[in-house]
Every structure is written in structure tokens, then in C-alpha cells.
TIROTI-243101 format. One line per field, with one value per residue (C-alpha): x, y, z; residue number from 1. Coordinates in nm, 3 decimals, always signed. Layout:
residues N
c1: (X, ...)
c2: (Y, ...)
c3: (Z, ...)
nr: (NUM, ...)
//
This chain:
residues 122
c1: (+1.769, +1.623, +1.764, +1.747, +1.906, +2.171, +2.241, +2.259, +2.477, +2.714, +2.710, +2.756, +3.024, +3.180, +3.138, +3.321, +3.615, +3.643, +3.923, +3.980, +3.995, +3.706, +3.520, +3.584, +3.809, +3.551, +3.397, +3.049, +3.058, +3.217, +2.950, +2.681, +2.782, +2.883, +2.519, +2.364, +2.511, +2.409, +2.041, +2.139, +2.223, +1.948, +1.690, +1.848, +1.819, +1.480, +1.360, +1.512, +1.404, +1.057, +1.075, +1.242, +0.916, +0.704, +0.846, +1.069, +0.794, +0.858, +0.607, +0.298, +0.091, -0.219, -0.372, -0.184, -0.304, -0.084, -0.144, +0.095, -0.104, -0.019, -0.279, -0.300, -0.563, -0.833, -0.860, -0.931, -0.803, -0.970, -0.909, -1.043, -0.915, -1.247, -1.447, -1.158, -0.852, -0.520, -0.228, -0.006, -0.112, +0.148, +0.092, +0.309, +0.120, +0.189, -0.101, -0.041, -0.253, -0.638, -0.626, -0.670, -0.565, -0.708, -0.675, -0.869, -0.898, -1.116, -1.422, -1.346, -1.483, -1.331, -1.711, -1.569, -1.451, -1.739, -1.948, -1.703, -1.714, -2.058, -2.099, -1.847, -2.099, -2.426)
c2: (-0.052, +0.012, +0.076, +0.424, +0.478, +0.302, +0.486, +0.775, +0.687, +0.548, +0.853, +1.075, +0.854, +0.875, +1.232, +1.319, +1.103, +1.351, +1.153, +1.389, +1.680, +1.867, +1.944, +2.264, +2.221, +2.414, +2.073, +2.183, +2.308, +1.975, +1.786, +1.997, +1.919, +1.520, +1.559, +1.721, +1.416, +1.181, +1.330, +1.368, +0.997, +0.862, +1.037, +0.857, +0.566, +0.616, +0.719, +0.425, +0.177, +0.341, +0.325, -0.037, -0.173, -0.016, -0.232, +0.047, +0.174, +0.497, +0.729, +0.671, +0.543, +0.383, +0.041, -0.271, -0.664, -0.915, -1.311, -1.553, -1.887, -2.246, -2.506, -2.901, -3.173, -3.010, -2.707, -2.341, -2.039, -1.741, -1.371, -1.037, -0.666, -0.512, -0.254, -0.085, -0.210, -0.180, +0.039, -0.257, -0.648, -0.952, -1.290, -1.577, -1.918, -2.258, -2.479, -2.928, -3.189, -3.068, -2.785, -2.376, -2.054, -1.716, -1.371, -1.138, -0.700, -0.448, -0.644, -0.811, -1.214, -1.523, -1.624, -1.909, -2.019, -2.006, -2.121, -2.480, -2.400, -2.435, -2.686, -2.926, -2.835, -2.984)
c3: (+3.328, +2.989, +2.666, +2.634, +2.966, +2.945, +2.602, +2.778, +3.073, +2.805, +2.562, +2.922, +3.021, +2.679, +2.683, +3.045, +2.910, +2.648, +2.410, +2.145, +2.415, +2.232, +2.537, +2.774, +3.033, +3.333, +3.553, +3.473, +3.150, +3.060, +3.242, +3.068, +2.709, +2.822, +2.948, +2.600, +2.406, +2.639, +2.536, +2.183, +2.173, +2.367, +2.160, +1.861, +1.998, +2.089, +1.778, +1.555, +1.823, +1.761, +1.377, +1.385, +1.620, +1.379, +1.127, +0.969, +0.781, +0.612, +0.816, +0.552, +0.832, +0.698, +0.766, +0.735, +0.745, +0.852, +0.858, +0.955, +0.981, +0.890, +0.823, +0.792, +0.757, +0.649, +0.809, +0.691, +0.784, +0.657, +0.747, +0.607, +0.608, +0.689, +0.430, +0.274, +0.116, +0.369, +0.266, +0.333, +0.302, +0.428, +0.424, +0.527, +0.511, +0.482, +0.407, +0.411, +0.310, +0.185, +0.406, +0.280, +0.378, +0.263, +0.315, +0.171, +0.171, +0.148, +0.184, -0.188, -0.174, -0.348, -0.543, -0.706, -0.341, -0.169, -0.405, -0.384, -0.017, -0.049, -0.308, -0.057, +0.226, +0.043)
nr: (1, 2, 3, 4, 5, 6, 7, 8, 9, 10, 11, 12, 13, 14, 15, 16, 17, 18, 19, 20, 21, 22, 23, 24, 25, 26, 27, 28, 29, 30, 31, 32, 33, 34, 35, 36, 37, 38, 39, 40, 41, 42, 43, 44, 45, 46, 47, 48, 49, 50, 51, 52, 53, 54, 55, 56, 57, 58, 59, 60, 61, 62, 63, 64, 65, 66, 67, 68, 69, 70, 71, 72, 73, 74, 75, 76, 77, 78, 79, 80, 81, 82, 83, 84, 85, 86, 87, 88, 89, 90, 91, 92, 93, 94, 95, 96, 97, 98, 99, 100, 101, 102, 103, 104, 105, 106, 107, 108, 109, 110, 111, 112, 113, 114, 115, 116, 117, 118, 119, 120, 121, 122)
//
């Protein structure tokens, strides 16, 4: 059963039980507001389980680039964020011994590390 539901069937639950004797005493009018916050509730839920995978961004939207990357030896880890620079940029990296990680956005290049990138490669 997924999360939603089972945020409903509590919240309906919750709402039959009626502890603060709020609700109208007629079966199915009782069962019809139980059943409205039951909705209300799951729709909550819904929506901050939405903005939480999302990574609680505020609604901007936008492009983001992400890199998580961890390097030894020698090895190089390079990524780009395509032609235009990304609303949002995060990097986590962890680089050991002679090796490099880069990230780079909006199509911008590192000159002075190519050109040792290059001048390692002659």
C-alpha cells in the first residue's frame, strides 16, 4: 500500500473516531466529512512528498547540475553543464593521490587546465 493511501485510510479512520465530537452525528454525513479529511490529508502529503523529492526547492524551476564523484590514482573526472549556465550548481567531490575532479557550467573552460592537460599529454 503506498504512502498516500495509507494517509488517507488513517486521516478517514481518525476522522470516523471523531474525538473531540466535532463531526455530525447522521452515519453518512459523518463518513462524508471523515472522508473529505482523509483527502485533505492525503493531498498534503502528496504534495510535500512531491516538493521534498524535488529536493525542496522553492518552485523556481530552472536547470540544475549535480556531481557527486570521487577520484584516486590518477584519474579525472570531468563534467560540464552544457551551453548555458544552470540555475543551481552542486558539487560534492573527493579527489586522493594525483587524481582531479572538475565541473564546469555554461560551456565556460578551465584554459590554464587544459593547456597543463595538454602540456602533461606531449
Amino acid at each position: 500500500m503506498g504512502g498516500t493511501a495509507l494517509v488517507f485510510l488513517l486521516s478517514f479512520k481518525l476522522g470516523q473516531a471523531d474525538p473531540f465530537g466535532w463531526l455530525p452525528d447522521k452515519d453518512s454525513d459523518n463518513v462524508a466529512a471523515a472522508a473529505g479529511f482523509g483527502g485533505a490529508m492525503a493531498a498534503a502529503f502528496g504534495l510535500a512528498g512531491a516538493w521534498w523529492a524535488g529536493g525542496g526547492q522553492d518552485g523556481e524551476g530552472g536547470t540544475a547540475v549535480r556531481q557527486r564523484a570521487r577520484a584516486s590514482g590518477s584519474a579525472r573526472i570531468t563534467q560540464s553543464g552544457g551551453a548555458a549556465a544552470p540555475d543551481r550548481l552542486d558539487q560534492r567531490a573527493r579527489a586522493d593521490g594525483d587524481s582531479r575532479v572538475r565541473q564546469s557550467a555554461g560551456g565556460e573552460q578551465d584554459q590554464g587546465a587544459e593547456q597543463a592537460e595538454q602540456g602533461e599529454s606531449a
